[in-house]
Each structure stands twice: as structure tokens, then as C-alpha cells.
C-alpha positions in Angstrom: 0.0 0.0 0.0 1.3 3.4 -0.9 1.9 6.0 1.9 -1.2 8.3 2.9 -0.3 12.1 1.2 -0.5 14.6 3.5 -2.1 17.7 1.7 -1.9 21.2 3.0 -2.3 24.5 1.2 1.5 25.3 0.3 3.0 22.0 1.6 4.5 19.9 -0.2 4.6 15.9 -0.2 7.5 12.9 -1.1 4.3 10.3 -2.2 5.0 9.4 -5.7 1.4 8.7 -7.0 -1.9 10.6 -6.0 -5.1 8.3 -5.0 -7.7 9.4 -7.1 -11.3 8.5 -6.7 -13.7 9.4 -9.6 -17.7 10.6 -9.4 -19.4 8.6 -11.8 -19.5 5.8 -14.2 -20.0 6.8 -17.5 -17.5 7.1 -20.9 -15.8 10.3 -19.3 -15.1 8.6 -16.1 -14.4 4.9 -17.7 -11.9 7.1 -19.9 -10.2 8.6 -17.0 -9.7 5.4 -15.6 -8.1 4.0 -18.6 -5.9 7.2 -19.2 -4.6 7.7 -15.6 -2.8 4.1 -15.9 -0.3 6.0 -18.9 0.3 8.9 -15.9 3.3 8.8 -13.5 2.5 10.2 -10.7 -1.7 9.1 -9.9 -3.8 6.1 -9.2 -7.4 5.1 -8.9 -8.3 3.7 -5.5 -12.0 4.9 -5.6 -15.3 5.1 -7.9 -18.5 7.2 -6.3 -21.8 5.4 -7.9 -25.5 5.8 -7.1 -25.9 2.5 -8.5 -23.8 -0.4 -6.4 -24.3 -3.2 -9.2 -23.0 -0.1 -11.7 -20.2 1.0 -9.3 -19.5 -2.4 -9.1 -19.0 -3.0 -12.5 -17.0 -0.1 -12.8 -14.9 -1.4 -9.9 -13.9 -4.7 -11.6 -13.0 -3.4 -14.9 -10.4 -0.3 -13.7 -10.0 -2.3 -10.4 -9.9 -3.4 -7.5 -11.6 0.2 -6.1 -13.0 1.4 -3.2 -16.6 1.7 -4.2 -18.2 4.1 -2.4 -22.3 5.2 -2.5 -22.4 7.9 -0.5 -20.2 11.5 -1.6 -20.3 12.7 2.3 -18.4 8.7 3.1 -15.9 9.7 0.2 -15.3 13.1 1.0 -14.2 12.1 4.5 -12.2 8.8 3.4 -8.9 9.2 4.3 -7.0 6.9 1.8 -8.3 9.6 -1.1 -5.9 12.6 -1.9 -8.2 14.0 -5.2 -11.3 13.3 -6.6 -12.4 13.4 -10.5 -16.1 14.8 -10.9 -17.4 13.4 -14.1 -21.2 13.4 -13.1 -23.8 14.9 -15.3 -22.9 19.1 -15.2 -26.1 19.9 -12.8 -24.0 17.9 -10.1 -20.9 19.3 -10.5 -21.6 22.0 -8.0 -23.0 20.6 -4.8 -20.6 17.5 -5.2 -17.6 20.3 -5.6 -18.9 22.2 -2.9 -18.9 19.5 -0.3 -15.6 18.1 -1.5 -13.8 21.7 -1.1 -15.6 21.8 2.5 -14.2 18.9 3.3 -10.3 19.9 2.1 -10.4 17.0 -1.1 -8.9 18.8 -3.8 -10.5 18.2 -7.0 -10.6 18.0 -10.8 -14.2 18.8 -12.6 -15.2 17.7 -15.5 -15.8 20.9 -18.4 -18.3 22.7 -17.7 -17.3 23.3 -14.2 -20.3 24.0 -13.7 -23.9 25.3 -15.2 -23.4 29.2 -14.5 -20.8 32.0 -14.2 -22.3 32.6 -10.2 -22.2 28.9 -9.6 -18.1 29.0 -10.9 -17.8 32.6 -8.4 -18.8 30.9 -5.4 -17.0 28.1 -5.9 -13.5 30.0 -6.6 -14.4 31.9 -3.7 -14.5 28.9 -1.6 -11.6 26.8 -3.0 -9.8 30.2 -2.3 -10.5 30.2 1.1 -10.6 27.0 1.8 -6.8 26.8 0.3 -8.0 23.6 -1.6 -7.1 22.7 -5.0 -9.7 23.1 -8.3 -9.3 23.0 -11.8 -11.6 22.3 -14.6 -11.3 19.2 -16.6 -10.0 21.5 -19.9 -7.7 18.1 -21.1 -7.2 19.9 -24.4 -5.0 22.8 -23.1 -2.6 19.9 -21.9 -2.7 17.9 -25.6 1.5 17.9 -27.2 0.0 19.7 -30.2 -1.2 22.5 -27.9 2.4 23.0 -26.0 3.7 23.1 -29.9 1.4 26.1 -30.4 1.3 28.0 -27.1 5.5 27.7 -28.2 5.2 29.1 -31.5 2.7 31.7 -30.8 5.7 32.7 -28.1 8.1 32.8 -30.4 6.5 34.8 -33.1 6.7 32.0 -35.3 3.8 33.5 -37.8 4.4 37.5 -36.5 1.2 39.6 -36.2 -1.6 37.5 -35.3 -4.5 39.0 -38.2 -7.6 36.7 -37.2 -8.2 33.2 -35.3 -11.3 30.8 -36.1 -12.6 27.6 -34.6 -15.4 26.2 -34.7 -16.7 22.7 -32.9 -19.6 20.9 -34.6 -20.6 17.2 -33.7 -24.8 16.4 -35.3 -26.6 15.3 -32.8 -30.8 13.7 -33.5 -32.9 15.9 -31.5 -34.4 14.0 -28.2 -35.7 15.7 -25.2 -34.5 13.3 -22.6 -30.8 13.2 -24.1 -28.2 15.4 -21.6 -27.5 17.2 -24.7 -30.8 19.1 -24.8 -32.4 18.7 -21.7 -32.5 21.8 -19.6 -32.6 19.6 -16.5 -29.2 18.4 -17.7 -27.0 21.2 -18.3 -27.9 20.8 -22.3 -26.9 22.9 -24.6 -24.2 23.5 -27.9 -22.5 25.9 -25.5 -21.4 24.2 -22.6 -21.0 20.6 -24.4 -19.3 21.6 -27.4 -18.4 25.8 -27.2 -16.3 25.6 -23.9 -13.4 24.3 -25.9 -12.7 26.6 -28.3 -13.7 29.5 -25.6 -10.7 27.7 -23.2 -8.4 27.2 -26.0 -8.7 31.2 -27.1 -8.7 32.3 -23.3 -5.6 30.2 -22.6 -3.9 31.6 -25.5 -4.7 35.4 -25.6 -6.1 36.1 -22.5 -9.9 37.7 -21.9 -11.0 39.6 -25.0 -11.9 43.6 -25.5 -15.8 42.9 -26.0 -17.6 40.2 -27.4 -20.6 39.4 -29.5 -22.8 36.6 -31.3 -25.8 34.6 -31.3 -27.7 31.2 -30.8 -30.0 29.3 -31.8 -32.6 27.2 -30.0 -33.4 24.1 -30.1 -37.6 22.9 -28.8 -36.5 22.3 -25.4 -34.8 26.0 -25.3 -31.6 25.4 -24.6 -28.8 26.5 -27.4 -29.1 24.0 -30.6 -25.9 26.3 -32.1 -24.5 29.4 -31.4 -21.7 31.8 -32.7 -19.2 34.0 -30.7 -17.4 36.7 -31.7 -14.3 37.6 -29.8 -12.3 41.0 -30.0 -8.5 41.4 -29.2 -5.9 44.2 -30.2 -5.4 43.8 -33.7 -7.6 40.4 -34.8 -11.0 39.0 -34.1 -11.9 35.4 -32.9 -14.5 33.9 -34.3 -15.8 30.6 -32.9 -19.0 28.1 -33.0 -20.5 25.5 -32.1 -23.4 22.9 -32.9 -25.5 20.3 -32.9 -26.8 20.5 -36.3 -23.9 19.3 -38.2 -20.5 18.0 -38.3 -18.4 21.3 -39.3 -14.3 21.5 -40.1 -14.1 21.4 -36.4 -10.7 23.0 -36.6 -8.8 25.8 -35.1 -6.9 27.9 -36.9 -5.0 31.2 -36.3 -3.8 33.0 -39.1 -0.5 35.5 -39.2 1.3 37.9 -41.0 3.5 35.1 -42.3 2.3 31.8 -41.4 -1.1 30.1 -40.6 -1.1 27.3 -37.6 -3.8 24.9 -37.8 -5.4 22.4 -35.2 -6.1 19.7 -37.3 -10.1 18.4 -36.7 -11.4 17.3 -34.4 -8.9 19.8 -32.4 -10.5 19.5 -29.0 -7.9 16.3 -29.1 -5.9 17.5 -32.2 -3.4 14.9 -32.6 -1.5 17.5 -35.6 -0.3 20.9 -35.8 0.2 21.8 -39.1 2.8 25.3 -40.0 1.6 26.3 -42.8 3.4 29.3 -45.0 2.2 28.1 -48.4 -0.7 30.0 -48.8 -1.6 27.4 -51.8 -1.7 24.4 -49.7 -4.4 26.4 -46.7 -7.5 25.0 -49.0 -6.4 21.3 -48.4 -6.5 21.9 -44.4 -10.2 23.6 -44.6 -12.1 20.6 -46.5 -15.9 19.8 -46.0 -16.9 18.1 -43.5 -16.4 14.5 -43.8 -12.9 15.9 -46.1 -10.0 13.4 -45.6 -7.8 15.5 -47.1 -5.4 16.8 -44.6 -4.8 13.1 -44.1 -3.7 12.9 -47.6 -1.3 16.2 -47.1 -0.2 14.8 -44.0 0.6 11.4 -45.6 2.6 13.2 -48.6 4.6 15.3 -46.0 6.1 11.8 -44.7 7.2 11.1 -47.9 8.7 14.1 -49.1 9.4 17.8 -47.9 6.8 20.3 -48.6 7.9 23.7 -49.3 6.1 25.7 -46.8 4.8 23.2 -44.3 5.5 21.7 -41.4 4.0 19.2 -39.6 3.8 18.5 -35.9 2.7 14.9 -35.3 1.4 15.0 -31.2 -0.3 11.6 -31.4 -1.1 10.2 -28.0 -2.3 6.6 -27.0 -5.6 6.3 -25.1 -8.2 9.0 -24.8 -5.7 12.0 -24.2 -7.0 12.7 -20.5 -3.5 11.7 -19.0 -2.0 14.9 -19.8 -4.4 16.9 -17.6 -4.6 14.2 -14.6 -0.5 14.8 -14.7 -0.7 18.1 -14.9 -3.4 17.8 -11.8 -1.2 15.5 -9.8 2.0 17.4 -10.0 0.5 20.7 -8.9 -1.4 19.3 -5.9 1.4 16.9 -5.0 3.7 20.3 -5.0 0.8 21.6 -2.7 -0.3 24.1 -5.1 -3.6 25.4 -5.1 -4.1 26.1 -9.1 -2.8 25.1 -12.4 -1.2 27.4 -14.2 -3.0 26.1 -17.5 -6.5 26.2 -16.5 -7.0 28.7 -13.9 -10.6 29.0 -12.6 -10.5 32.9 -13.6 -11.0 31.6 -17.1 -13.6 29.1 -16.4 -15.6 32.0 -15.1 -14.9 34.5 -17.9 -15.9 31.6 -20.5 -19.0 30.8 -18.6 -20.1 34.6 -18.6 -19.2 35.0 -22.3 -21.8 31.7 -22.4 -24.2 33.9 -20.4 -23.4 36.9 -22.8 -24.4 35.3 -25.5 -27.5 33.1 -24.4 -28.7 36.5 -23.2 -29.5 38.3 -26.3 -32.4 37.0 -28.5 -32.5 33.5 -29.7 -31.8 33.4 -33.7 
């Protein structure tokens, strides 16, 4: 058995690996199981179910864990250094509030939660509770987004001129589905439109004013929306819906140079460099397009003149980059990632607010 980590704000600890326990049983948390076996420096000792033959279940397959019914039992078990919250979004905020209380320090899955007061009180609390919270933003942590947070440093394209992504996954309409359902958290917006909102916030910071729209879907919450994003100098514009599958990548486009996510970039496996203004067509194809495959596959072969590609393939679902990046700061006794601060959780969920607050297209 691994020794018990001690966690104070500021402290630090010699344990190697961080027990994790994680709220829920679905793909996201069966995914973070899988994914935090690649990490070196966490564990999973613990699954929180409301269903014992599901938690159960869950136990066996990632296991053995610690299955636990109850959140007040895990919140107080004292063989658990960090929980993962990957219950539907309405949950997230009682089961983070009663974990902070209690001193767990905690990783929530995106959204952190359903509103921008909601993400206030709870940054207020971790705060002054001293206790470690981040939101579950695994993208920021992907290789291919180091590669560009490193070239935008270096200037590698000069003058940033505009930025564009949009994230579009078609989804049949149905009431009772998590993705429209009020009840649920539903909504384009905080399913799909939180990740290009954290990648540009991560990147350049909160903007000078913004704008858009939405649409609605029958149940009212946001079938597709736009957002329109203003810096110094350049304009982001992103999306996201539910209607269709879109180009789903993210692109930023300089004075010499254009760096593209390559689709789906919410776990963008390739950065491409692209200086060949020629060549920009074959990385924007229609939706169901193959060909910056193709390009990619040519590039192997021989050199392209004007592009580079960065290949930042990853095994498994991508999620062991974040629970790393999680484990290292609260093993170092920090109370925030540097990465995914919960200031810009907030400022995406009021830009969210922003928008749903103006007319429905």
C-alpha cells in the first residue's frame, strides 16, 4: 500500500502517486480510468456510484476500487488525496462544494459548472478553503497545444491578423438526451463551445468585447451558437453545434504563417505550419474531407515547401496529460494550475451567459 499524502495548502509531499477516486460511471469517467494508468504520478483507488451493481461494475473493470455510495463517506475517506467529478454538469456544483468543504482537492469535469455565479462561489470557496480546483480542460494539456502555445511565443507566424474555430458534432434531437435537456446542463454551449472559448482564453487572455448569437433548439436550450471575440489587432471567431459535423478545426492566421489544429482539435493529434498560402484549401475541407490526411501522408514522404508538420499523437483518450498536470501541482501543494485557472472558467461561462442573453436566432 502506498503512503497516505498529507495535503496542506503550500505544503508539499514525497508520495509518488496521487489516489484518485472518480464521481461517476459513464464514458468520461471509464476514460479517465483507462488514461490515468499512462500517468506517472496518480492512481485510482476509488469510484462514487448511485448504482452499487454499476459502481460495481466499474470497480472490476479499472480495479480493485474502493466503491463508495455515498459523496459525504468519500469526501471524508482518508485513503483519497483527489477526486475526478465526471457526473452529469447539474451535479458538478454541490458535489464540488462538499468536496472543497471537506479539504479533497478536486478535478471537474468541463463545464465546471452550469453558470458564471455557480463557478464565483465556488472559486471563492476553494480560495479560502486553500484547496485545489481545476476544470477538466484536457485539451489545453494535448502535445500539439504545447507546440502552439511555443510558436505563438516565439512569433513563429508575426502579427496575429484573425483566429477561427469552430466545434460541430450532429446530434438527432431528443428531449431526454443530456444534450438538450434543460434539467441536464444541455446545450451547444457548454458541451461543445467551452473548448474553443478555453483554448482562445488560454492563449490570448480575456477579449476587448464580445458578440454573437444562438439558436434554439424545442427544449430551449442552445441548438448552435456563434461567438465573436475581439482582441488588439484580430478577431476570434468561434461556433458550435449540434446541427452538423463542421471543419471542427482551429486555426490562427499571421502575418507570415497560418497554424492549424487539425479536426477534431478539441484532441488534435496535428499541428500543421503552414506558409504556403496554396496548400491552406487542403487543411479547410468539408466536412467528412480526408484531405489533410492525404497532405499529411505526402509530407512523410517528401518535404513540402512551406509546411511543417507537428505529429502530437497520444495513445488512449488523451485525459493523461491533464490528470498529470493535476497530480504534480497538488502533489507540489499548489492550489491552481497554471493552465486552466478558474478565472477563465468563469470569464468563459459569462461570455456563455453573454451570448444566451441576447435573442435566440
Amino acid at each position: 500500500m502506498q503512503d497516505r499524502a498529507i495535503i496542506h495548502p503550500g505544503s508539499r509531499t514525497t508520495m509518488s502517486k496521487l489516489r484518485w477516486a472518480v464521481i461517476g460511471t459513464g464514458t468520461i469517467a471509464a476514460t479517465f480510468a483507462e488514461d490515468i494508468a499512462r500517468t506517472k504520478n496518480a492512481t485510482l483507488v476509488a469510484v462514487l456510484s448511485r448504482n452499487a451493481e454499476t459502481g460495481a461494475n466499474f470497480a472490476r473493470r479499472f480495479g480493485p476500487l474502493a466503491v463508495f455510495a455515498n459523496l459525504d463517506a468519500l469526501a471524508e475517506a482518508p485513503g483519497i488525496d483527489a477526486v475526478y467529478i465526471a457526473s452529469p454538469n447539474t451535479a458538478h456544483f454541490g458535489q464540488a462544494k462538499r468536496l472543497i468543504t471537506a479539504g479533497k482537492p478536486l478535478l471537474v469535469e468541463k463545464p465546471l459548472v452550469a453558470t458564471a455565479s455557480e463557478a464565483q462561489t465556488l472559486a471563492m470557496l476553494a480560495k479560502d478553503s486553500g484547496v485545489f480546483a481545476m476544470e477538466g480542460l484536457w485539451t489545453l494539456y494535448l502535445p500539439a497545444l504545447e507546440r502552439l502555445r511555443n510558436l505563438l511565443a516565439k512569433q513563429a507566424i508575426g502579427r496575429i491578423r484573425a483566429v477561427r474555430g469552430h466545434l460541430s458534432f450532429a446530434k438527432p434531437f431528443n428531449a431526454e438526451s443530456r444534450f438538450f435537456s434543460p434539467a441536464l446542463g444541455g446545450g451547444a454551449l457548454l458541451d461543445l463551445g467551452v473548448y474553443p472559448l478555453a483554448v482562445t482564453l488560454n492563449l490570448f487572455g480575456p477579449p476587448k468585447s464580445v458578440s454573437g448569437d444562438w439558436q434554439a433548439a424545442p427544449t430551449g436550450v442552445d441548438l448552435a451558437a456563434t461567438m465573436r471575440l475581439d482582441y488588439d489587432g484580430f478577431t476570434v471567431d468561434l461556433g458550435c453545434s449540434f446541427l452538423d459535423t463542421g471543419e471542427n478545426r482551429y486555426v490562427i492566421e499571421g502575418e507570415t504563417g497560418t497554424l492549424v489544429l487539425d479536426a477534431p482539435f478539441l484532441k488534435a493529434a496535428r499541428l500543421f505550419v503552414v506558409r504556403n498560402k496554396a496548400l491552406l484549401p487542403l487543411l479547410a475541407p468539408k466536412a467528412g474531407g480526408r484531405l489533410s490526411d492525404t497532405l499529411a501522408k505526402i509530407a512523410r514522404r517528401l518535404p513540402l515547401p512551406g509546411v511543417e508538420i507537428f505529429d502530437g499523437s497520444f495513445p488512449g483518450g488523451g485525459l493523461q496529460f491533464e490528470i498529470e498536470a493535476a497530480s504534480a501541482a497538488i502533489l507540489s501543494g499548489a492550489r491552481q494550475e497554471p493552465r486552466a485557472q478558474l478565472s477563465a472558467s468563469l470569464q468563459a461561462l459569462k461570455i456563455i451567459e453573454e451570448i444566451r442573453a441576447r435573442p435566440a436566432s
